[in-house]
N, C-alpha and C positions, 0 to 999 in steps of 0.2 A: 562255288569256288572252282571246281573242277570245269564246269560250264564254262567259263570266264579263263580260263587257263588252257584249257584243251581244242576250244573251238577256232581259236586264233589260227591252232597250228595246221586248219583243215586245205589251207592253203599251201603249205607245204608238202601234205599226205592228206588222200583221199578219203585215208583209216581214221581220221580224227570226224569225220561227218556223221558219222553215227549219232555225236554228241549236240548234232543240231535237234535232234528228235524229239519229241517230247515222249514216246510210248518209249521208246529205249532208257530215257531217263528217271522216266516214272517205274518200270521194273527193278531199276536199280538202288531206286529211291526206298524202294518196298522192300530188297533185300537188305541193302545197308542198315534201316533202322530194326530188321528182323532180326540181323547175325549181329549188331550190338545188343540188343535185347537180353539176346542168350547168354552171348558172355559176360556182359557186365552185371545182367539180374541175379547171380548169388552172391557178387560182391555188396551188391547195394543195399539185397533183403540182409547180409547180416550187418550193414551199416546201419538197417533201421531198427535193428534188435537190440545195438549198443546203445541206440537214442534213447530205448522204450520207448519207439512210438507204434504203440499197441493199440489195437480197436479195443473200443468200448463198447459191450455187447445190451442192448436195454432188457430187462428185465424180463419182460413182457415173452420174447424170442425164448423161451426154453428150449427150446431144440439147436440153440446156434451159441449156449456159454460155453459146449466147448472152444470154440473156436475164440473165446476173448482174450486176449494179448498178440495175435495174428498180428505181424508189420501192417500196416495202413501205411498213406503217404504213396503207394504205389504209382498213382499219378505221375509225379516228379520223374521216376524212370521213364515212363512216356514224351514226356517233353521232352528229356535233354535228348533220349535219338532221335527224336523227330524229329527236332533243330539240328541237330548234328548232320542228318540227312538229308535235309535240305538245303541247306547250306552247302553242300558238298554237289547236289547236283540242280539246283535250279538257278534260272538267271534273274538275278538278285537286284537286276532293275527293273522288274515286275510291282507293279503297283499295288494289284491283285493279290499278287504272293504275299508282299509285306502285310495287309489287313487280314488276311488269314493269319499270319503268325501271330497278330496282334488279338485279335479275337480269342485265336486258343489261349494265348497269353494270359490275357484279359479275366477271361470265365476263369482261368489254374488260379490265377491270384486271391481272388474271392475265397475258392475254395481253399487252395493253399492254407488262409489264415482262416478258416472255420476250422481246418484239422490241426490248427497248431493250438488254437487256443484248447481242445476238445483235450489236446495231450498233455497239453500244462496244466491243464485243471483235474483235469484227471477221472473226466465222467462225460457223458453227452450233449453239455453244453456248448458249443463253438459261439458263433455270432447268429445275434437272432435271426430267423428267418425273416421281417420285414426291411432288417438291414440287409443282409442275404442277397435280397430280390433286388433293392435300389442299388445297392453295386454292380448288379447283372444287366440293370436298365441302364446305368449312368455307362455302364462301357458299349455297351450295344449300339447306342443312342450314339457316343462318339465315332463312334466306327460307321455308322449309317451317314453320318454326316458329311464322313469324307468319302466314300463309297459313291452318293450321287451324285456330286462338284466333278467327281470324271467324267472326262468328254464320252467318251465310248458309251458308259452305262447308262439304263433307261429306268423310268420310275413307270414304265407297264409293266401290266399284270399277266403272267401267262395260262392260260385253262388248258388245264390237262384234258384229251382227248374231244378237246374244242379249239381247233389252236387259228380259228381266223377272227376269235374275238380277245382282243388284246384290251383292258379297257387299262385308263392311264390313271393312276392316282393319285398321279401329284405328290402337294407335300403330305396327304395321309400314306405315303409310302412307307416314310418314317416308323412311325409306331408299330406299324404292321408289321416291316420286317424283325420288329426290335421283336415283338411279341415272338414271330416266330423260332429268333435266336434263342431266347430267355424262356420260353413253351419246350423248346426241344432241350436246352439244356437241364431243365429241371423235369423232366424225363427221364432222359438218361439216367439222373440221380436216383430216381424217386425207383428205377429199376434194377439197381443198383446192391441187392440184397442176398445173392447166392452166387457162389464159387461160379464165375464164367458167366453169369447170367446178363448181365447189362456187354460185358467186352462182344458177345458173339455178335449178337445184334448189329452194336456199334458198327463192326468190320462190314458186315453187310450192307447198310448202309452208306457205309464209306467207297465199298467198291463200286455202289450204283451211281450215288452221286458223282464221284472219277468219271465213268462212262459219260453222264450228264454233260460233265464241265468241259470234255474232251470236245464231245456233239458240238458244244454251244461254243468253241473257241476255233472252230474248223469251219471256217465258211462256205468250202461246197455241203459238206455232211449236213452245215443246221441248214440249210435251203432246202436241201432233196430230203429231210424230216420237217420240213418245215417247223422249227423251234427258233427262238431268239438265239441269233448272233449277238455276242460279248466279243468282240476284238481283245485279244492279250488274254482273255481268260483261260485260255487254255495250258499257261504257263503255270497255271494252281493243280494242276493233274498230276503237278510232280508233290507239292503238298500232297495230296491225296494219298498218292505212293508211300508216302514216309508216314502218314495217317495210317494207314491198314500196317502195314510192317509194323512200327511198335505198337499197334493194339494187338499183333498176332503174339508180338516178340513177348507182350504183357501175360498174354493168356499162356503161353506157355507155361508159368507160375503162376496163374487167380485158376487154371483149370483147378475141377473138384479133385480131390482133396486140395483148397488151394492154400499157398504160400503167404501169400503176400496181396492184400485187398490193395483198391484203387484209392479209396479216400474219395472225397471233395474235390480234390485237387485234379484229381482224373477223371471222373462223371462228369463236374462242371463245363472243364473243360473240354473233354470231348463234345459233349453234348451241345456247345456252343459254338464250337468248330463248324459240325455238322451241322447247323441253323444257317450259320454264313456258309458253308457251300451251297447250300438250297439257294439263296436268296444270290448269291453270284451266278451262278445258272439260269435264274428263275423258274426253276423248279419249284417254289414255294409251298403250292397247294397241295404237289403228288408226294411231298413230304409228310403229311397225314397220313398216307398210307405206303408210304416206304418204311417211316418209323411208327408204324399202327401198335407195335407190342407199348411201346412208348405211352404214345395215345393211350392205351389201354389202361396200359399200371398207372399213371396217372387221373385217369376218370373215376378207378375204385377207389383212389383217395379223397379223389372229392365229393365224389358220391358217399361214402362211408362217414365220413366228416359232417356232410352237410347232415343226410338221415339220422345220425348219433344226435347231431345240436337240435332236429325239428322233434325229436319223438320222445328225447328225454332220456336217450341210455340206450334205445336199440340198436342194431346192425343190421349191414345187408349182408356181409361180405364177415367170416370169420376172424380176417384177419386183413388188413389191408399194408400197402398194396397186394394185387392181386395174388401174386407167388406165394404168399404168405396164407393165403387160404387155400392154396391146393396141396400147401403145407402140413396142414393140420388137417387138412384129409386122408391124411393117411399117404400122398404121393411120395416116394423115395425123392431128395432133393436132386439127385444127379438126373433121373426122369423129368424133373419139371424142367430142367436146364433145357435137356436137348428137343423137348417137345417146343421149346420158347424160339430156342436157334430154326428151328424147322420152318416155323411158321413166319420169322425174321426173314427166310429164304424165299419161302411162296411169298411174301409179299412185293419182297424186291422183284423177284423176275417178274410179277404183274403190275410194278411200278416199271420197268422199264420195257415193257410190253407199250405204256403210251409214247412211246419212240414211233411206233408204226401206226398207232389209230389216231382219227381225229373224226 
């Protein structure tokens, strides 16, 4: 909005040209959804204490009933400044821009109605997980559909730290990227399980992928990195901006001791955000190891799951996902947070280390 209001007048004054920028807009993007964060997140946690909409702690977690009645639905805060933010600074005839908002959309709504029903019943039932996932395919799936019909976009594949072998895959580009959406979003969730533990990550993530889409929407930068050019994609960097801002703006209230959890609504959706920024970059593959803690907490699940069904009741893992068993080893939870964030850090900067090698 401001974008579309402000740039016009650069004609008049040279002071309005800043707002052609995208790194100018995307700072701003990241503060505006940060400084609503703050000041609207105590209005809104005690709007969700009036709801009762209280997390439901399972049984199992004896270490975390204290925490059962904690706001859930946090999510919801996350969207509306990041829509609010964006909205306010990026140029809203971006095509790009719009399927990111729909993506995030898309995965919060799923979740959305797993946490409402979870609240109205009044236990840890929402919607099943095989419904779950085909909501998560069916919207991915849509969004992928319109994503390749654009002239600009390519259905090649990029290899990290091999970047002159591109191979093209057609129409299995599809599935693939869906996988990769619906893979990272139910990550995020699945890591989802201690004060700050899934948001820090997230942000990190979020600020690589920015870098990414910046690279890939600047056509001398992706040449002399040699990376795929995306014409226009560079206008989702302001997405980005307003992506980190309200997951900062969030963490200011999920930090340990937290306030106010993410829900469904928040993990989904972030988590599906972040699938479709990879896959607009194509970044795809070096997503495996931007979001490795992801990859991770999600492998002990299904490692732990399968092992339990083949052997008749054993484990590998004390508790899955992973945090859960460094849980019950005796680690303080606010130590596992920060040791998870750290490693979320080394990752990225060795995800975006393949900026320079090939």
């Amino acid at each position: 909005m401001l974008y579309h209001l402000l740039v016009p007048l650069s004609s008049y004054s040279v002071v309005f040209n800043v707002f052609r920028y995208i790194t100018f807009r995307t700072i701003w993007a990241l503060l505006t959804a940060l400084l609503l964060s703050i000041i609207i997140g105590p209005y809104f946690i005690r709007w969700l204490q009036k709801l009762k909409c209280g997390q439901f702690i399972h049984e199992d977690v004896l270490a975390h009933q204290k925490k059962a009645g904690t706001p859930t639905m946090g999510g919801v805060l996350i969207a509306v400044n990041l829509l609010i933010s964006v909205l306010l600074w990026a140029d809203l005839t971006n095509s790009y821009l719009w399927l990111c908002i729909m993506a995030f959309l898309g995965f919060g709504l799923v979740g959305f109605i797993d946490d409402w029903l979870k609240i109205r019943r009044k236990d840890n039932k929402g919607i099943s997980a095989r419904t779950k996932l085909l909501g998560q395919i069916i919207i991915a799936s849509l969004i992928m559909f319109v994503l390749v019909r654009l002239p600009a976009y390519s259905t090649k594949l990029a290899l990290p730290f091999f970047k002159d072998i591109t191979p093209d895959l057609g129409m299995f580009y599809i599935p693939f990227a869906v996988l990769v959406m619906v893979s990272c979003s139910n990550g995020v969730n699945l890591t989802d399980g201690l004060d700050g533990l899934a948001i820090g990550p997230t942000i990190v993530a979020g600020f690589c992928l920015g870098v990414f889409i910046y690279v890939a929407g600047n056509s001398a930068m992706s040449n002399y990195l040699q990376v795929a050019y995306v014409p226009g994609v560079g206008e989702t960097a302001i997405f980005c901006g307003a992506f980190i801002g309200a997951s900062m703006g969030f963490l200011w209230f999920n930090a340990y001791p937290a306030q106010v959890f993410m829900g469904d609504v928040g993990s989904l959706s972030l988590g599906g955000a972040l699938g479709f920024m990879a896959v607009l970059c194509k970044q795809e593959l070096i997503l495996l190891l931007l979001g490795g803690l992801f990859v991770v907490e999600s492998l002990s699940v299904i490692l732990q799951v399968s092992y339990f069904r083949m052997t008749g009741g054993r484990r590998i893992f004390r508790m899955a996902p992973l945090h859960h068993h460094f849980e019950l080893k005796g680690i303080p939870e606010s130590k596992i947070i920060i040791r998870f964030w750290l490693v979320s850090i080394i990752l990225g900067l060795v995800s975006l280390s393949a900026l320079k090698l090939r």
